[in-house]
N, C-alpha and C positions, 0 to 999 in steps of 0.2 A: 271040319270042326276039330279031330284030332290036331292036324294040323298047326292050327294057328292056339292049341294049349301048348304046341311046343315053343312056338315061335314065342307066346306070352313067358312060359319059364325060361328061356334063352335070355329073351329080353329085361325078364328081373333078375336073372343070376351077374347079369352086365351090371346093373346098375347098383347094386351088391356089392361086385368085384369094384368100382367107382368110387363110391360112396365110403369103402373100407380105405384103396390107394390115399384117396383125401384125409383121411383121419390119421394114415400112417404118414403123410407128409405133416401133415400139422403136428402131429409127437416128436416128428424130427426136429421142427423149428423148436417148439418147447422144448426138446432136451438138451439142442444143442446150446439155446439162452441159458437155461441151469448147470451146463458144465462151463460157460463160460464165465458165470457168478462163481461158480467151487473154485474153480483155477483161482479167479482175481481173492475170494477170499484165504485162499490158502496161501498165497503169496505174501500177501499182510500178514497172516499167522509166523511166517520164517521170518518175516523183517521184524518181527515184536517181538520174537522169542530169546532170540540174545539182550535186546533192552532189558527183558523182563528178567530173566537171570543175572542182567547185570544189579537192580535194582535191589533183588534178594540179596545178592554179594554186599550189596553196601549197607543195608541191613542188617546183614546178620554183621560185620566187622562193627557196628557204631553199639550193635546191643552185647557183643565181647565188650567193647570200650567199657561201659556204663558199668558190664560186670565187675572188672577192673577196677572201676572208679567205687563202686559201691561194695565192695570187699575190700577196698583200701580205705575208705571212710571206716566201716565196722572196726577194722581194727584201730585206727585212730584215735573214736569214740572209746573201745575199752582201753587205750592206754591211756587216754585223759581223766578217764573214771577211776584209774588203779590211781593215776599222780593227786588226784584229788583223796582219793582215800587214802592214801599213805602221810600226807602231808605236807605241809609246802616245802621241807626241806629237800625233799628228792623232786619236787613238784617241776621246779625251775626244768633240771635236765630229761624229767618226760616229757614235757611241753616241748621241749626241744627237737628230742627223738618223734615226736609225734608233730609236728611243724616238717621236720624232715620225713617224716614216712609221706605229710599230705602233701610235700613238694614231688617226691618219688613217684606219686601215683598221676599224679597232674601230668607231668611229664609222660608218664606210659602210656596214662589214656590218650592224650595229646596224638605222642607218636603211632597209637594205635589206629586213630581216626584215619592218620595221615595214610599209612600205609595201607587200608580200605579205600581211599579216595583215590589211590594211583592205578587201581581196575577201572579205570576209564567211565566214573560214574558219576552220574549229576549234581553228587551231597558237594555243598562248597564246605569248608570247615577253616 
């Protein structure tokens, strides 16, 4: 009778030691599927990351432009406001100065755009 209690805990420490092999194979298969999703997903990550900085880059150079554009309007607007309140004898050559300030700034922001678009980035301008 002793005996065959050993022979029964022999035979359940086996099927134990079986039973675990199997679940430590099957972790294998699933871990090796999940490192092979991280890889495939991190490799996306490196191929988007320079897009994705290029895109910032053109960004931020088109909201400089607008700055430009929009600080060159302000002062436009107040030198139109000074020729209108001064009156129209000096009016003619503020309107001038300020025709030529808003050609000045067309131009910057223009060329600002331009010089944004040549980092290799999707904005067409």
């Amino acid at each position: 009778m002793l005996n065959f209690l050993w022979f029964a805990l022999g035979l359940g420490a086996l099927l134990v030691a079986l039973a675990l092999c199997a679940l430590i194979l099957r972790l294998i298969r699933t871990l090796g599927a999940l490192e092979a999703s991280l890889l495939m997903v991190d490799e996306a990550v490196r191929e988007m990351v320079p897009e994705l900085k290029s895109t910032l880059g053109n960004v931020n150079g088109i909201a400089s432009g607008l700055n430009v554009a929009v600080r060159g309007a302000s002062l436009g607007a107040a030198r139109l406001t000074e020729a209108v309140d001064l009156g129209l004898g000096r009016a003619s050559r503020q309107l001038r100065a300020t025709a030529h300030g808003a050609g000045v700034t067309a131009r910057s922001l223009l060329r600002a755009l331009h010089i944004g678009n040549e980092g290799g980035g999707d904005v067409e301008g």
